[in-house]
N, C-alpha and C positions, 0 to 999 in steps of 0.2 A: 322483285317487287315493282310492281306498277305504282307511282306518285298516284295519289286521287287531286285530283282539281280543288281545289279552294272555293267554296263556293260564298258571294258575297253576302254579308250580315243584310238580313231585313232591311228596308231600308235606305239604303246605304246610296244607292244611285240615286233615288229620291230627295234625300240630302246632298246630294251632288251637285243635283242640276237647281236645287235654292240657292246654293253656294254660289254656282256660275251666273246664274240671272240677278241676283241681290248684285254679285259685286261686277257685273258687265253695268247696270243700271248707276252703281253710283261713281261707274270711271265713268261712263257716259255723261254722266250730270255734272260729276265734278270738273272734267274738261271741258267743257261746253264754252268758255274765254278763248279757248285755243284756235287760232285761224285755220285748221280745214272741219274743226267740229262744228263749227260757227254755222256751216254749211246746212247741218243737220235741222229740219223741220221739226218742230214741239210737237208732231203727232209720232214720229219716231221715238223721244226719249219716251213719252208716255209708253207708247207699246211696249217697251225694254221693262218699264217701272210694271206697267202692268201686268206681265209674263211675270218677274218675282213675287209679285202678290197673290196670283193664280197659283204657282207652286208654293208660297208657303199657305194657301190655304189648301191645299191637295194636302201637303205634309198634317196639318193640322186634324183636318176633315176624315181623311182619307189614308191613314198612315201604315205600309204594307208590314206588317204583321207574320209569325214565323207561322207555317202550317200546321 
């Protein structure tokens, strides 16, 4: 018997990369006291905040759906 592949739930990577931009955006923000974040120009964290906003409006708008 051959294993079949698993293949991932609808979805799923979709909710993934929310996940990682949501919470890259709020280490990003919440560390920003820290002396080499400090470094970091305010059109940087925007892009971060703005990339999770784009994906959860992808997820919201645009949400992949089983076939």
């Amino acid at each position: 018997m051959v294993a079949q592949r698993r293949q991932p739930r609808p979805g799923q990577r979709q909710r993934l990369r929310l996940a990682v931009a949501s919470g890259l955006a709020v280490v990003v923000w919440s560390l920003r006291w820290l002396w080499p974040l400090q470094w970091l120009p305010g059109w940087v964290v925007l892009l971060v905040g703005l990339w999770a906003l784009l994906e959860l409006a992808a997820l919201l708008l645009v949400p992949r759906r089983w076939n």
